[in-house]
N, C-alpha and C positions, 0 to 999 in steps of 0.2 A: 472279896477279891481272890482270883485262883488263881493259879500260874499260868495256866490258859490266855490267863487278860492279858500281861505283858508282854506276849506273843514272841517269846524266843527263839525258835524257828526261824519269822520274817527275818528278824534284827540279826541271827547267824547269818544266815544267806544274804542278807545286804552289806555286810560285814568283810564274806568272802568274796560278792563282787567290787568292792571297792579296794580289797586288798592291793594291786596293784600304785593307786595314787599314795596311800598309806607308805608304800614299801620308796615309793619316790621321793616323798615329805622324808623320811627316814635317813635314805641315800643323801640327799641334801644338805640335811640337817650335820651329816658324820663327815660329808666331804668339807664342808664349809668350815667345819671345825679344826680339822686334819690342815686343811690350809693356811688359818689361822696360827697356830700352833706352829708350823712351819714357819711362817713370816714372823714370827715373834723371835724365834727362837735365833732366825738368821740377821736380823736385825738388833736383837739383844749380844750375839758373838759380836758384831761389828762392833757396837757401843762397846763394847766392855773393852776390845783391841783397842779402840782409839781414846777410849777412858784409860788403860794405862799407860797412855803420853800426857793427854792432858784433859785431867778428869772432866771440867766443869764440861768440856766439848762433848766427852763421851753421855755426861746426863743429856746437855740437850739435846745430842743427838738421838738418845731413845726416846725420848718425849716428842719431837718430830714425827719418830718414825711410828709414833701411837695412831695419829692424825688420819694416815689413811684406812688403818684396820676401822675408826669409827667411822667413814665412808664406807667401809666396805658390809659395817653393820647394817647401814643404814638401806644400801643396797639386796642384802639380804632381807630384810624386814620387808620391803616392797615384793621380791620374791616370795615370801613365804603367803605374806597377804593374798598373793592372784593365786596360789593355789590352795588356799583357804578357801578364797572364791570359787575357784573351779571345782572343788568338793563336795562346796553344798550345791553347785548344781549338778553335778550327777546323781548326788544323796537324792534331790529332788525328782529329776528323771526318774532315777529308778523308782522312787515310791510314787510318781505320780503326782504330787503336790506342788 
């Protein structure tokens, strides 16, 4: 076996045209979290304000407000799956398979 066989070349250059979807999946990947992060955080000040009147209110009120970030997972997961999908068919396109 040579280095020849692995053919690093192709796999560079299919690499670089697919760099764009990659850099989307990425984008995605940092916004969604950034959002996240966000709602937690604004949602966790609330709880914790209205837990200094009357704690048990402020728990459940952050355990509620968990409910839709796992919606919101579950929503991304479907997103991330179509362009999973959409990957490997360009991956395909491009090599012809």
């Amino acid at each position: 076996m040579t280095l020849n066989s692995f053919q690093l070349g192709s796999a560079f250059k299919l690499m670089l045209r697919t760099l764009p979807i990659i850099g989307i999946r990425l984008g995605a990947n940092i916004l969604f979290g950034l959002a996240l992060l966000v709602y937690l955080a604004i949602t966790g000040w609330v709880a914790y304000l209205v837990g200094n009147a009357i704690q048990i209110v402020g728990v459940i009120l952050f355990i509620v407000a968990l409910v839709p970030s796992q919606y919101s997972f579950d929503g991304y997961n479907l997103y991330n799956s179509r362009l999973k999908r959409e990957f490997v068919s360009i991956i395909s396109t491009l090599t012809g398979y």
